[in-house]
C-alpha positions as CSV (number, residue, x, y, z in Angstrom):
1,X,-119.4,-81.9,135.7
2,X,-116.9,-84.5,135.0
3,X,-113.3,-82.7,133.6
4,X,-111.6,-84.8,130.7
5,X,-108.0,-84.2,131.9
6,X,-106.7,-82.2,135.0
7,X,-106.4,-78.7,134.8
8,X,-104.3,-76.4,136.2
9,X,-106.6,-73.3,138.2
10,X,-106.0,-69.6,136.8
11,X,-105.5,-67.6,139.6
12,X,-108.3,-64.9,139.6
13,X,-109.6,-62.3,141.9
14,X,-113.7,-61.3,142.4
15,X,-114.0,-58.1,141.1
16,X,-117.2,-57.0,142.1
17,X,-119.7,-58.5,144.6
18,X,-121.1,-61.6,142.9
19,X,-123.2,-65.2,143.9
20,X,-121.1,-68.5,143.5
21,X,-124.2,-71.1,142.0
22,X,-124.5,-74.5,141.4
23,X,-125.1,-74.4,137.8
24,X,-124.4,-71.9,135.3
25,X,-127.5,-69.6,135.6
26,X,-128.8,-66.5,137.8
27,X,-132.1,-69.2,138.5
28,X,-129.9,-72.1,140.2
29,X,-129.5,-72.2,143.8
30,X,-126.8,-69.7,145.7
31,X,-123.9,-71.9,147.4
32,X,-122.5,-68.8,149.1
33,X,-121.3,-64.8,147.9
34,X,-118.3,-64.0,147.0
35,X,-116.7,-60.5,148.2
36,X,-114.9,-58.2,146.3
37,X,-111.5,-59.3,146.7
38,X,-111.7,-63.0,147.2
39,X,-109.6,-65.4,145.5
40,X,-111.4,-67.7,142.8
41,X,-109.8,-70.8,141.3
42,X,-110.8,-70.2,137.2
43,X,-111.1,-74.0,136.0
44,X,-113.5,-73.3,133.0
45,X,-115.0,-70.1,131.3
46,X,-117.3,-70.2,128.6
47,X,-120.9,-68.5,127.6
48,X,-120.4,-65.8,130.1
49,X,-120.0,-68.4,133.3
50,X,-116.5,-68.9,135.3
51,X,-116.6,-72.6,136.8
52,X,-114.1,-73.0,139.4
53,X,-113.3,-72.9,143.7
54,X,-113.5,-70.4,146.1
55,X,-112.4,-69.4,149.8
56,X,-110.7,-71.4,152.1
57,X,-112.9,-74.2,152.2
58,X,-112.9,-74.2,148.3
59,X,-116.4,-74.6,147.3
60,X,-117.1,-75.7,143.4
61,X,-119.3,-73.7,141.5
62,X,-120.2,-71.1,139.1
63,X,-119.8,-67.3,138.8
64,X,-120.8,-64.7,136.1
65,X,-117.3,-64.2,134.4
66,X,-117.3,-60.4,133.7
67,X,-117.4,-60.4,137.9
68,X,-113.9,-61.9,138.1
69,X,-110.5,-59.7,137.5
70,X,-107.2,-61.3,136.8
71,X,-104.8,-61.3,140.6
């Protein structure tokens, strides 16, 4: 995924036990889990998947949106 212009992260929060994937789809490959309570970098949202970072060492990936709260 190539972004057209930088974007500033949203700060969010996982909100309930969730799978951070490679590509936007419960099929795709698991990169690692996210806990409940784990920052996530929110770079992109859209059709019900939240592209963005997580943990310290900032993986990329996607996460189903309703699993992330606002910090």
């Amino acid at each position: 995924m190539i972004a057209s212009h930088y974007a500033e992260p949203l700060g969010r929060a996982v909100g309930t036990a969730a799978v951070l994937r490679g590509e936007p789809s419960d099929a795709a490959p698991a990169i690692r889990d996210l806990n409940i309570g784990e920052p996530f970098e929110l770079l992109d949202d859209s059709l019900g998947w939240a592209w963005g970072y997580a943990g310290s060492e900032r993986r990329v990936g996607f996460v189903r949106s309703e699993a992330l709260t606002p910090q």
